[in-house]
NUDREN-918063 format. One line per 8 residues: for each residue z, x, y of N, C-alpha, C, O. Coordinates in pm, 1 decimal. Layout:
<sites>
Z:X:Y:Z:X:Y:Z:X:Y:Z:X:Y ~ ...
</sites>
This chain:
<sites>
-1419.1:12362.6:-39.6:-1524.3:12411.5:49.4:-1601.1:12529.5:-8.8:-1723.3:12522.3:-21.5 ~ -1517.1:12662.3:-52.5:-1573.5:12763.7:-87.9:-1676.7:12696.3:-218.9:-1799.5:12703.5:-222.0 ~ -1586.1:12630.0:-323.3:-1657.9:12628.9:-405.2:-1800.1:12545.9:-433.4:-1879.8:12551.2:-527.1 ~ -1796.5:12470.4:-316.4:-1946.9:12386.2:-312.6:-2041.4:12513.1:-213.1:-2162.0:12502.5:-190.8 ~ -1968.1:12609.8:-171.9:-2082.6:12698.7:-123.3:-2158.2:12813.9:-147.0:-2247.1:12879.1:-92.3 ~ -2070.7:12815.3:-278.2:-2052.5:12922.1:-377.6:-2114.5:12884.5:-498.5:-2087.0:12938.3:-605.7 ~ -2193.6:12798.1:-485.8:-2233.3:12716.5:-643.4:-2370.1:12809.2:-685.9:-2394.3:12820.2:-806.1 ~ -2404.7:12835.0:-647.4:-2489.6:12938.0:-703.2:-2469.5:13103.8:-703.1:-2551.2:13186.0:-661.7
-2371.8:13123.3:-746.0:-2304.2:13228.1:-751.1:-2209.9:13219.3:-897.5:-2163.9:13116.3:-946.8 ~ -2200.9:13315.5:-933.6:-2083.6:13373.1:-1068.1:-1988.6:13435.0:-1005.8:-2024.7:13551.5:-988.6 ~ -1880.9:13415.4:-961.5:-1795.8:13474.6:-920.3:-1694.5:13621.2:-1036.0:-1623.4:13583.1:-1129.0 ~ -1704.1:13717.7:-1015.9:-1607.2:13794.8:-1173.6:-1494.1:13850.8:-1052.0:-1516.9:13906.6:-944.7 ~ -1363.7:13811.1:-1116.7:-1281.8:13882.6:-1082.2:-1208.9:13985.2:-1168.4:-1156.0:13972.5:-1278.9 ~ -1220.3:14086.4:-1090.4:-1182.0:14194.2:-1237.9:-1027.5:14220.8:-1178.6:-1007.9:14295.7:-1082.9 ~ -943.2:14164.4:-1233.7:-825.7:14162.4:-1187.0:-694.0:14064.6:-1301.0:-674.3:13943.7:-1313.6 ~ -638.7:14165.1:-1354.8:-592.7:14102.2:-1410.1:-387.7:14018.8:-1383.5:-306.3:13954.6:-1449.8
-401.0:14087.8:-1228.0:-307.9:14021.0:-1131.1:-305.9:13845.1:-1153.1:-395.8:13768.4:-1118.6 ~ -170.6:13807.1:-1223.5:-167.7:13655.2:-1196.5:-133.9:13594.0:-1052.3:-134.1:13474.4:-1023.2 ~ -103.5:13707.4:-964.6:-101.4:13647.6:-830.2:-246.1:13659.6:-775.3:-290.0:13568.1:-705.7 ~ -310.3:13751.5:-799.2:-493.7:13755.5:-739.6:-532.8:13633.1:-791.0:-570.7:13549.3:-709.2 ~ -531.9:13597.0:-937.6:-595.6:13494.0:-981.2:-530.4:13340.2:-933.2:-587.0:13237.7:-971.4 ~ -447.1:13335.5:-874.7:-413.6:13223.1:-849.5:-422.2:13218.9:-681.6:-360.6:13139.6:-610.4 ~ -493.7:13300.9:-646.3:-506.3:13312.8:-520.6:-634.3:13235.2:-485.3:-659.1:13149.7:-400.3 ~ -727.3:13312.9:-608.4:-851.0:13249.2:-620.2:-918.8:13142.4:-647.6:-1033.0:13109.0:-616.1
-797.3:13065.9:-740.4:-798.3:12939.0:-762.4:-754.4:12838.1:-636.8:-823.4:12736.9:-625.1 ~ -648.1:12856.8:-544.4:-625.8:12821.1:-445.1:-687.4:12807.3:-263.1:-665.7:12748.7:-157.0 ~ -807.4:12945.7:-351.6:-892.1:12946.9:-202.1:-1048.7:12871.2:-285.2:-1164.7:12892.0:-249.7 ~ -1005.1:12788.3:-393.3:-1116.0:12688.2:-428.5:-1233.2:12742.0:-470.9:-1337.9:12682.6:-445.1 ~ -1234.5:12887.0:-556.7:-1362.5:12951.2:-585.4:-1372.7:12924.3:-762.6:-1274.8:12948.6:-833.2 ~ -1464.0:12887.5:-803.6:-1427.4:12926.3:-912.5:-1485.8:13065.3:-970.4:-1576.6:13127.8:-915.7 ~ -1419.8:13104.7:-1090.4:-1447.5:13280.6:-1126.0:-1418.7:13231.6:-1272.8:-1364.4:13130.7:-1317.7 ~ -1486.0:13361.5:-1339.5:-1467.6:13417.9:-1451.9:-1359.4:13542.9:-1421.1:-1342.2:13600.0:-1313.4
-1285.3:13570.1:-1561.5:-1216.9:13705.7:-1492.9:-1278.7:13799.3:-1655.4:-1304.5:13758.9:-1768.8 ~ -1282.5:13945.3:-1585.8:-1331.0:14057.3:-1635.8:-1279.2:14151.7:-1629.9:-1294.9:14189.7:-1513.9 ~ -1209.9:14237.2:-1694.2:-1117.5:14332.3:-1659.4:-1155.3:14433.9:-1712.3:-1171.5:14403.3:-1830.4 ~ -1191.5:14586.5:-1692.0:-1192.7:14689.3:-1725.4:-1142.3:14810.2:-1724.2:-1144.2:14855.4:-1609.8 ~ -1101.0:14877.5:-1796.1:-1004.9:14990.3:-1783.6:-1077.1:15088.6:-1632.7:-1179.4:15053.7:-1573.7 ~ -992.8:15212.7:-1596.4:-1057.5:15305.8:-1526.0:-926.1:15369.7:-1457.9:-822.4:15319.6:-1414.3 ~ -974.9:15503.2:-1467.6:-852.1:15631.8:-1464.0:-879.8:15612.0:-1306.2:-990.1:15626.0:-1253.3 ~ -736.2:15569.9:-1227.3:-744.7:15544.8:-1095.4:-717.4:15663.3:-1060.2:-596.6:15685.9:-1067.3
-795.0:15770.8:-1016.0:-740.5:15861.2:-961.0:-829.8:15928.3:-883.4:-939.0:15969.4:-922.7 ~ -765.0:15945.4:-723.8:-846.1:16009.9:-616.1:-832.0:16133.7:-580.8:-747.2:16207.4:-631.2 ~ -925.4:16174.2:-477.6:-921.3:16278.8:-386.9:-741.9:16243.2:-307.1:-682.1:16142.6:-268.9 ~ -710.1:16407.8:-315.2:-554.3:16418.2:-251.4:-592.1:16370.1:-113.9:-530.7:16274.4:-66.6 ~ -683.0:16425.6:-49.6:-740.8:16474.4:86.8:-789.5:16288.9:163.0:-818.8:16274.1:281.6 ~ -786.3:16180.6:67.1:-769.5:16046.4:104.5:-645.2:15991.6:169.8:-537.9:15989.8:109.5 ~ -660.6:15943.8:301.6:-542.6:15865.8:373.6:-561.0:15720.7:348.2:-671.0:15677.7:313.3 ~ -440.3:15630.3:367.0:-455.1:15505.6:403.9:-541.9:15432.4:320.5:-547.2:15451.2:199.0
-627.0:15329.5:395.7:-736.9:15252.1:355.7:-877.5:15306.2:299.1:-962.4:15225.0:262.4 ~ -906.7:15481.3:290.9:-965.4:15581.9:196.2:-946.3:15535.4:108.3:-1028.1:15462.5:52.3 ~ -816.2:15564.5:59.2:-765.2:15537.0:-97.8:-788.7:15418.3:-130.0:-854.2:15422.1:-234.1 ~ -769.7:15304.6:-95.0:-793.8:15173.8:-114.8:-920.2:15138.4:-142.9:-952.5:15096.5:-254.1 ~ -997.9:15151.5:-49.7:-1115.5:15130.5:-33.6:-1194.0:15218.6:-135.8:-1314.3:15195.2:-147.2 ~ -1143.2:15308.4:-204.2:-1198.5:15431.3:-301.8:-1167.5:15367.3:-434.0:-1246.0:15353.2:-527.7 ~ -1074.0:15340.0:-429.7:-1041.4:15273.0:-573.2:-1094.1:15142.3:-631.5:-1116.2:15122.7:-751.0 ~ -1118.4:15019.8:-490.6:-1155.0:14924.2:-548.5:-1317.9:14950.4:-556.2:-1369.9:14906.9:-658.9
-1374.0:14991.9:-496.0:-1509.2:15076.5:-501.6:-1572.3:15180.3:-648.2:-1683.4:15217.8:-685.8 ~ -1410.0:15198.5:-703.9:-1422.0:15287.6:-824.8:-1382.4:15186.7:-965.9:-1428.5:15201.7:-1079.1 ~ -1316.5:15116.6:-935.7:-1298.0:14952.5:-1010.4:-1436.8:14911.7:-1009.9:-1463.7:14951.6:-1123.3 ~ -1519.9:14873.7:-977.3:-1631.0:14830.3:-941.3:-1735.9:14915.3:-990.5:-1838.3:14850.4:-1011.8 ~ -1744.2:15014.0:-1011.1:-1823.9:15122.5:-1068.8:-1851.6:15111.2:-1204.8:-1952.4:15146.7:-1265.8 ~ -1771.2:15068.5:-1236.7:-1737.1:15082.0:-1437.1:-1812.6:14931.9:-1451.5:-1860.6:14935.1:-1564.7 ~ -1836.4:14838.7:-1407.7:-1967.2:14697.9:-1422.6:-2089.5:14773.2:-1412.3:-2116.3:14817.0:-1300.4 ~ -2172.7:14797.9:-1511.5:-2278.2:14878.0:-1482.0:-2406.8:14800.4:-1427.4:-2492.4:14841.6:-1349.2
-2390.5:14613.7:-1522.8:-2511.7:14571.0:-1489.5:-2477.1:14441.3:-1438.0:-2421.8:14366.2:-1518.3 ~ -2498.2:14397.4:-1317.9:-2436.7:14263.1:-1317.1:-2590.4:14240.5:-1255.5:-2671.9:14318.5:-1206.1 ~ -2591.7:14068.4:-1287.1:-2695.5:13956.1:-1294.4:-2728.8:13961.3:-1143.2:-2680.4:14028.2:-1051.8 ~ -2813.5:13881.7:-1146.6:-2880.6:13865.3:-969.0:-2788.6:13790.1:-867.2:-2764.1:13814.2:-749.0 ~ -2736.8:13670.9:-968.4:-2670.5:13566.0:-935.4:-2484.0:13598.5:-922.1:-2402.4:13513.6:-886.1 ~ -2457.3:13716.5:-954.8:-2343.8:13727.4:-1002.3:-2275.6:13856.6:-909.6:-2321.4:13970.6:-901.7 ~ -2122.1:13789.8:-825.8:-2024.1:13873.4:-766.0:-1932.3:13879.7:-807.2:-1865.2:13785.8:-849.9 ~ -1898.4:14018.1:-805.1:-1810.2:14145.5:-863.7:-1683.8:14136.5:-769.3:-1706.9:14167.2:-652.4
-1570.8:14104.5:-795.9:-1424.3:14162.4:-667.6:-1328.0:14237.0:-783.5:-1292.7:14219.1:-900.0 ~ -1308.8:14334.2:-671.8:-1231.9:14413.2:-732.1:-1147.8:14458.1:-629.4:-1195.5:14449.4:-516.3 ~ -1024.1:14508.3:-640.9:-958.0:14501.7:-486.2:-831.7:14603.5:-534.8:-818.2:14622.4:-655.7 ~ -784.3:14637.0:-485.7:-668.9:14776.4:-469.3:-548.6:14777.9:-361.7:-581.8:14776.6:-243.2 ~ -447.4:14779.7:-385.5:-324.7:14782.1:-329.1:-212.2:14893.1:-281.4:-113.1:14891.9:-354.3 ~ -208.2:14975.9:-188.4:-71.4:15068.5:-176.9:19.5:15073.3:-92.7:-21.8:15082.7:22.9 ~ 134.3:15070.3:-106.1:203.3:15133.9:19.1:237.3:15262.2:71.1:274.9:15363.1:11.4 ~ 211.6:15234.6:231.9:161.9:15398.3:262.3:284.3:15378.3:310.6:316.5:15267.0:352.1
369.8:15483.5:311.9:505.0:15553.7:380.4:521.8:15689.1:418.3:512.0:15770.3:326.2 ~ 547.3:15737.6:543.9:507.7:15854.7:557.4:442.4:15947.3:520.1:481.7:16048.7:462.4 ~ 311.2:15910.7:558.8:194.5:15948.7:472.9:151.4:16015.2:352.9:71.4:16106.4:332.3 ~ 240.4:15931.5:264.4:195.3:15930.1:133.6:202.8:15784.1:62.3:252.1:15680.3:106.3 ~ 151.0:15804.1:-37.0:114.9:15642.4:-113.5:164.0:15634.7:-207.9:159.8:15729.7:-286.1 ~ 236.9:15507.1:-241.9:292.9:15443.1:-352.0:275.2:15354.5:-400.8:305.5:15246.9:-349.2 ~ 202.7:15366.9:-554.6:129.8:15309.1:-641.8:277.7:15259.6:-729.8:396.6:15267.0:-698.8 ~ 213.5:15211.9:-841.0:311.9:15122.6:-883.1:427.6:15207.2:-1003.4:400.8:15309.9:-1065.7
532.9:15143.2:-1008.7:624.2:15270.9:-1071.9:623.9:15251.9:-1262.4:627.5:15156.9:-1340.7 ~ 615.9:15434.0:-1275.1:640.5:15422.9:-1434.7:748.0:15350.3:-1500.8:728.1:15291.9:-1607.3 ~ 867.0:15351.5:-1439.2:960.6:15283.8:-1523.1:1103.1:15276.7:-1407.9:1112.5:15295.6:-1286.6 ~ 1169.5:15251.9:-1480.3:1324.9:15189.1:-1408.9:1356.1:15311.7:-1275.0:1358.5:15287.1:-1154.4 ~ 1372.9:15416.2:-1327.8:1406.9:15533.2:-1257.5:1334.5:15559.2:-1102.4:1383.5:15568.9:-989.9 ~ 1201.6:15565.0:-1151.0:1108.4:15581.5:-1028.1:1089.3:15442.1:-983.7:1037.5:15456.8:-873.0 ~ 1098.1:15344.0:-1000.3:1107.8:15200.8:-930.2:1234.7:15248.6:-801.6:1225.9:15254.8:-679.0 ~ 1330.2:15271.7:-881.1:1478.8:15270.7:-827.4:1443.1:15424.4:-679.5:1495.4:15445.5:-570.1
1390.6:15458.3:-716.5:1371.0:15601.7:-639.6:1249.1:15538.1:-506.8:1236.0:15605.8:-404.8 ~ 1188.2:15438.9:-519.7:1064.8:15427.6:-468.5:1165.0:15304.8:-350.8:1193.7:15328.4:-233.4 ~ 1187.4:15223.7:-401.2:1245.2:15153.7:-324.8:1402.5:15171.3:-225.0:1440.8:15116.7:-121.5 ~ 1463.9:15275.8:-317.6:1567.0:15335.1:-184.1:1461.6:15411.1:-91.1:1520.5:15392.8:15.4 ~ 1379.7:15463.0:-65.8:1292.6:15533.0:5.5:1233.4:15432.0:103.2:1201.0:15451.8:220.3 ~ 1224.0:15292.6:14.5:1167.1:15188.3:138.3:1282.9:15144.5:238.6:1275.7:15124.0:359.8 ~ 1419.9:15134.2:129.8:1528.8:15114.4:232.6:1567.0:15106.9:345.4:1622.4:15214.1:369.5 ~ 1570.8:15042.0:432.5:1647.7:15086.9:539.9:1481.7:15127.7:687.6:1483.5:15136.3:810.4
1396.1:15137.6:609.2:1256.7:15159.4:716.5:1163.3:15088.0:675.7:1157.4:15002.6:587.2 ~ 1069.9:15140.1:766.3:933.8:15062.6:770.7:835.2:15127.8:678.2:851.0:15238.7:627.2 ~ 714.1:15034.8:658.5:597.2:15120.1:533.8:469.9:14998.1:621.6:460.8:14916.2:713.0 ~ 399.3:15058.9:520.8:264.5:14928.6:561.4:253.4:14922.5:430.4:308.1:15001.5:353.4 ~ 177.6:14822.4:395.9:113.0:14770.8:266.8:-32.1:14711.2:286.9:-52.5:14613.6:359.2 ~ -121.9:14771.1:223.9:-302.1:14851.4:249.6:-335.9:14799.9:136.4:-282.7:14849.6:37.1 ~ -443.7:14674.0:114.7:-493.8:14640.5:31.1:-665.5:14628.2:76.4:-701.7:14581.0:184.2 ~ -754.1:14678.0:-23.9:-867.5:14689.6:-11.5:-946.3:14577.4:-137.8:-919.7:14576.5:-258.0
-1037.8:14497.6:-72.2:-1096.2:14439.9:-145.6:-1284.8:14449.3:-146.8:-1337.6:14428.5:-37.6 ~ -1366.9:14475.9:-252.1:-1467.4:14533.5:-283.8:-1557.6:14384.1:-331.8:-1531.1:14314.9:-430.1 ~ -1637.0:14367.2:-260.1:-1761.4:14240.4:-339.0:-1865.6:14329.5:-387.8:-1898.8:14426.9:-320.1 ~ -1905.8:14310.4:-471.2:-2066.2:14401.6:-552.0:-2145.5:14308.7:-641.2:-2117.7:14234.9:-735.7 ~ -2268.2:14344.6:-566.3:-2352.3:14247.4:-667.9:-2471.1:14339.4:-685.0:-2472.9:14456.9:-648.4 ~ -2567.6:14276.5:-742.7:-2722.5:14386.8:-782.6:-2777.8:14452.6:-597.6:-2832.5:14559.9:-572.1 ~ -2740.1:14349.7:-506.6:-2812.1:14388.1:-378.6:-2731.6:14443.2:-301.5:-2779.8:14532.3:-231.5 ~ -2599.4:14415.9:-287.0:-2497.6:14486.9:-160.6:-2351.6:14530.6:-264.8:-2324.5:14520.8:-384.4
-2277.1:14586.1:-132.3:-2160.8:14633.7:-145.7:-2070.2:14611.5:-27.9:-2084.6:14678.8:74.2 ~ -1977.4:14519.4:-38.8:-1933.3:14507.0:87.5:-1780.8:14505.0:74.8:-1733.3:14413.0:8.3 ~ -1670.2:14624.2:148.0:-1531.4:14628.0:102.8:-1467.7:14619.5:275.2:-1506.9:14663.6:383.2 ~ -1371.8:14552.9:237.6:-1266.5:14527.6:353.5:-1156.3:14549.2:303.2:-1132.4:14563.0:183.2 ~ -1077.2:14553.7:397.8:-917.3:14646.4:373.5:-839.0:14562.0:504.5:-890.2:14523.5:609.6 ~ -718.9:14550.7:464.9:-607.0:14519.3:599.6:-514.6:14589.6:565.9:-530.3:14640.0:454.7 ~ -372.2:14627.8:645.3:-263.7:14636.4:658.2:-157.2:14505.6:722.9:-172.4:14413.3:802.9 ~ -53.7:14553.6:644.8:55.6:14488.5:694.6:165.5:14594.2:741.0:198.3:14696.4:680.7
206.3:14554.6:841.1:384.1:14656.0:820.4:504.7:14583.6:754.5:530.7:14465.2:733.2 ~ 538.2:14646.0:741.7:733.6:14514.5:648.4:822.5:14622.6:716.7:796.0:14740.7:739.3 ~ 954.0:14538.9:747.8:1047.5:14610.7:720.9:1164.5:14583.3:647.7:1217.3:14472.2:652.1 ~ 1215.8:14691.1:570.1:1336.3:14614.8:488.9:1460.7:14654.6:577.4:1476.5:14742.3:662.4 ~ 1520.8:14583.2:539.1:1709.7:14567.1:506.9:1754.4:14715.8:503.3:1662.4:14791.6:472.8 ~ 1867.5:14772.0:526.1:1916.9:14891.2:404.7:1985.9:14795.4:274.0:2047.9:14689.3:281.2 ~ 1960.1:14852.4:191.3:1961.5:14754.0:26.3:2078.4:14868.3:-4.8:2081.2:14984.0:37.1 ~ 2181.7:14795.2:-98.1:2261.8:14864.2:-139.3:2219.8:14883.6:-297.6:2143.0:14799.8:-345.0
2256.4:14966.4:-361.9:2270.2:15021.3:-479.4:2259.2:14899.9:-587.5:2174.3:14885.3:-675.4 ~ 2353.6:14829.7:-559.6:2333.6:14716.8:-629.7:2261.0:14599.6:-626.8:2267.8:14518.4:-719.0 ~ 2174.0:14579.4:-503.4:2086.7:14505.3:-519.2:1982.9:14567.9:-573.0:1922.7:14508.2:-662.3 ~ 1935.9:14705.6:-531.0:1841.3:14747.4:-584.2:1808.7:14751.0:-741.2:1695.7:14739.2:-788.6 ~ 1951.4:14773.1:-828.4:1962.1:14750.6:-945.3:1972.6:14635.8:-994.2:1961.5:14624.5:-1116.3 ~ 1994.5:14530.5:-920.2:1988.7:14376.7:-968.6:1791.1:14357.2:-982.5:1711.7:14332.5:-1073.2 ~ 1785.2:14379.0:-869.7:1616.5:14365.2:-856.4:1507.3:14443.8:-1002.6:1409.9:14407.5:-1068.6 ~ 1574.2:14535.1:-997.3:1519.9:14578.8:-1098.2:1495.4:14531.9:-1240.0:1392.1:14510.1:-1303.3
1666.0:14520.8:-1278.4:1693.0:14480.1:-1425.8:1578.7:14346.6:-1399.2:1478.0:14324.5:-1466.5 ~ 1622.4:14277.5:-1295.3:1577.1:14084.6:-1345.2:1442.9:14084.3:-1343.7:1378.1:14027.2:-1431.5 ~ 1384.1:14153.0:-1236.1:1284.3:14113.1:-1183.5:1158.0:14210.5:-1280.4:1066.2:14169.4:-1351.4 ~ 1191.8:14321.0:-1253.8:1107.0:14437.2:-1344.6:922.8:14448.8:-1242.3:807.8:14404.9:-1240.1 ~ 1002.2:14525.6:-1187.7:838.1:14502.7:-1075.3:744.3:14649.4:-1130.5:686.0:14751.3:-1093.7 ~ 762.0:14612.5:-1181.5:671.8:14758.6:-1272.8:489.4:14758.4:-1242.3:432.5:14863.3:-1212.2 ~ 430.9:14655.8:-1252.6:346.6:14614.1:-1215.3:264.6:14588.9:-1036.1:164.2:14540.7:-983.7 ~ 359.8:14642.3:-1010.5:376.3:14622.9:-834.3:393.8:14731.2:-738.0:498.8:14794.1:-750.8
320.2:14764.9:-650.7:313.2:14900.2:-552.5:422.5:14890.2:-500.3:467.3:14786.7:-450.9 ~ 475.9:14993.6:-505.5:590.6:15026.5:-433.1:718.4:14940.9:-482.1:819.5:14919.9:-415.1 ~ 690.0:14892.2:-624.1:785.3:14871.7:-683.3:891.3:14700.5:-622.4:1000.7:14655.0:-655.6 ~ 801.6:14663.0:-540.5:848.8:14473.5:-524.2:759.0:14385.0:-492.7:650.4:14402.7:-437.5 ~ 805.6:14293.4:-527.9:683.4:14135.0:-467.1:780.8:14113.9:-362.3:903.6:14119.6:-356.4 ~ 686.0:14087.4:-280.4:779.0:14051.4:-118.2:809.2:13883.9:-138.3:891.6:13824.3:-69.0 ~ 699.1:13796.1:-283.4:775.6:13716.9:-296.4:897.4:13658.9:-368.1:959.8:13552.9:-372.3 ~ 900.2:13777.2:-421.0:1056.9:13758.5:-482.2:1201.1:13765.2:-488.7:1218.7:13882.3:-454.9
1272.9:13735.0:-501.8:1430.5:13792.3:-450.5:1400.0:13876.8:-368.0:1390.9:13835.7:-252.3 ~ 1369.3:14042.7:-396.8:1381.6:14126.1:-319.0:1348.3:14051.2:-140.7:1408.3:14065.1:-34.1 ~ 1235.8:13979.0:-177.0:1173.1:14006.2:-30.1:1241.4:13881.8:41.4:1230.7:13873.7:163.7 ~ 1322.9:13768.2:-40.9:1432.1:13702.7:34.8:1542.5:13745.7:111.7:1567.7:13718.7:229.2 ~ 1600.4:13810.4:37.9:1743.8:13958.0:87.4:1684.1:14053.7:170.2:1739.1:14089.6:274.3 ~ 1598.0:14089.1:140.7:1601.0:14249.1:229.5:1454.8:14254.3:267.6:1429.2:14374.3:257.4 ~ 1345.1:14193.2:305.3:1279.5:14203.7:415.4:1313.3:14167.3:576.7:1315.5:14044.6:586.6 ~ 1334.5:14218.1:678.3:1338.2:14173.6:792.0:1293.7:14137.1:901.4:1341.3:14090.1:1004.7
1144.7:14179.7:845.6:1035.0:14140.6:933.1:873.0:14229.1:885.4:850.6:14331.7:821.1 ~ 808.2:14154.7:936.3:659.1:14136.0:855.8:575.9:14142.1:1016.2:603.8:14078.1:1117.6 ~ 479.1:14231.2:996.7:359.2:14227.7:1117.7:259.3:14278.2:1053.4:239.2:14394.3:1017.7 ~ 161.8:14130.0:1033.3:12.7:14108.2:957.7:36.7:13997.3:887.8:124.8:13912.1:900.1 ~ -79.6:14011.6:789.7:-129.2:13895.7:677.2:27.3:13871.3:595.1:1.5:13975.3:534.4 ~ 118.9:13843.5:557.1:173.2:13757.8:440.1:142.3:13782.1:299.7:221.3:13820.2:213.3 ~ -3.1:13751.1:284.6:-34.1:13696.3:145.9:-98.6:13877.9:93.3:-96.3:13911.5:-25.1 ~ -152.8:13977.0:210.1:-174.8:14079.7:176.3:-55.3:14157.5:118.9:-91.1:14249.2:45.0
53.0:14146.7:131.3:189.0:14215.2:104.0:170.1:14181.1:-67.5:171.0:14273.3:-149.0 ~ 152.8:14035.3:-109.1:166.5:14029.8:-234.5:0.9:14049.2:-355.7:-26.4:14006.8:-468.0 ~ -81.8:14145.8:-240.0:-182.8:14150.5:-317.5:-310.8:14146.9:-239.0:-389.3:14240.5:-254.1 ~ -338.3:14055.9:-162.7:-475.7:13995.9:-154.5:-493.6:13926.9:28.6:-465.2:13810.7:57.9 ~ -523.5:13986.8:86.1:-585.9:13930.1:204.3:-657.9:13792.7:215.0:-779.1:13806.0:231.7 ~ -626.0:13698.5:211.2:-700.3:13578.2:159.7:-773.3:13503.4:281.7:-853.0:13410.1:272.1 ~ -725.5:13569.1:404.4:-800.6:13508.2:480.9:-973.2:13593.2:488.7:-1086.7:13545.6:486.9 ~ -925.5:13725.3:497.2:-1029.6:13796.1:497.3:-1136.5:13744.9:378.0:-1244.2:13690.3:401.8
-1070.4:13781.4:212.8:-1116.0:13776.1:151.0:-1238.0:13557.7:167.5:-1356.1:13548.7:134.0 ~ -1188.4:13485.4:200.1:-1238.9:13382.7:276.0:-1348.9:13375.5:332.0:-1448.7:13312.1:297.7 ~ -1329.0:13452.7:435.9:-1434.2:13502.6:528.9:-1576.4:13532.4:499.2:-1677.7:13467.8:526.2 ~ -1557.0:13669.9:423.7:-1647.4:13786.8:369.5:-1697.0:13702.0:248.9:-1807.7:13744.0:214.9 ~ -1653.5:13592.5:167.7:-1745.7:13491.5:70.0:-1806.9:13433.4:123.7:-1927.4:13430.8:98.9 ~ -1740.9:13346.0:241.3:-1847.6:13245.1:299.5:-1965.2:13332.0:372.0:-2081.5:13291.6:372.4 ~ -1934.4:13427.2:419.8:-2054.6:13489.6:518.1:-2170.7:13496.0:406.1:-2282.2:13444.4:413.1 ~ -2112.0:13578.0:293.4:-2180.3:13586.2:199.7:-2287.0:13474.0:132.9:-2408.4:13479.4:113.5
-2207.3:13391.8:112.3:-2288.3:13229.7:81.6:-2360.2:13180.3:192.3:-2417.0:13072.0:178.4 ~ -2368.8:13246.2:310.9:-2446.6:13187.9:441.1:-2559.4:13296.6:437.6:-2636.0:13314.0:532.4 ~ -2562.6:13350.7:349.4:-2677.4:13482.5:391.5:-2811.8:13433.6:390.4:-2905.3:13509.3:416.9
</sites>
C-alpha cells in the first residue's frame, strides 16, 4: 500500500538500526539508507520527548540539501526512568549498572521520529511503559555476555531473551520498545502522500 503511494517520493532512512530497517521494509516503503555521523548531545534542561524529538531533529540537520522529491527519517530512542535518560551503554559494566536500575520497576521507552524534506518538518514521538521482573545477577550477566546490547537504550531489546524472562507487562506500542512506532510512523507517510 505505502509503497504504491509513495512512488513519487525517495524515501532516506538515516538509520543504521537493522531493526528500523526492517521495519521499513515490512511497512512496504521502499528507502535508500544514509547514515551520518553527529555528536548527540543536548540541553541538560530537556525532559522526555524534548530530548527525543531534539535529537532526531538534530540527526536531520547534518542532510544539508535534499531534492524536492526526497524524505529524510531520522528518529531517536530513550528510556526515561526517574527522570533521567538512558541512552545506550559504553560497555559491559554500565550495561550491567543500567539494567539492575531497570530491575524490579517501571521506565517508559520515548522514541521520536523526524520526516524532513525541502518544504516541511514533521516529528512525532510516543511512549511506552514496560515493566520488568526483579532479574537476578545472573540473568543479567547471561544477557549481557550472549546478547551484548550495547547498541540499545537502556541496554535491552525487549525482543530478546531479556524481554522473554523479565518483562511483565507493556502499556503502549510494542514495536516502539524495540525502536520505531510503526503505526504512527504509517500514519504520518500516508498523510504525507495524501497532501
Amino acid at each position: 500500500m505505502l509503497k504504491e503511494k509513495l512512488k513519487n517520493y525517495n524515501i532516506i532512512l538515516a538509520s543504521g538500526s537493522p531493526r528500523r530497517q526492517a521495519f521499513f521494509k515490512d511497512l512496504d516503503v521502499d528507502y535508500s539508507i544514509q547514515v551520518k555521523e553527529v555528536d548527540e548531545k543536548y540541553n541538560s534542561g530537556l525532559n522526555r520527548e524534548e530530548i527525543t524529538d531534539f535529537l532526531s531533529q538534530l540527526k536531520a540537520s547534518v542532510f544539508k540539501s535534499l531534492e524536492t522529491n526526497e524524505i529524510l527519517i531520522t528518529s531517536d530512542t530513550i528510556v526515561w526512568k526517574e527522570n533521567s535518560a538512558l541512552g545506550k551503554p559504553k560497555d559491559s559494566r554500565e550495561a550491567k549498572e543500567m539494567l539492575k536500575s531497570l530491575s524490579g520497576k517501571f521506565h517508559e521507552v520515548i522514541t521520536s521520529v523526524c520526516f524532513t524534506s525541502k518544504e516541511f518538518q514533521i516529528t512525532v514521538n510516543d511512549t511506552t511503559k514496560v515493566w520488568f521482573k526483579t532479574l537476578t545477577e545472573e540473568e543479567i550477566d547471561y544477557y549481557i555476555k550472549t546478547y551484548k546490547p550495547f547498541d540499545k537504550a537502556g541496554s535491552y531489546g525487549i525482543q530478546e531473551w531479556i524481554g522473554y524472562i523479565g518483562i511483565e507487562k507493556i502499556e503502549g506500542c510494542y514495536f516502539n520498545v524495540m525502536g520505531l512506532p510503526t503505526r504512527l510512523v504509517y500514519k504520518t507517510l500516508t498523510e504525507i502522500a495524501e497532501r
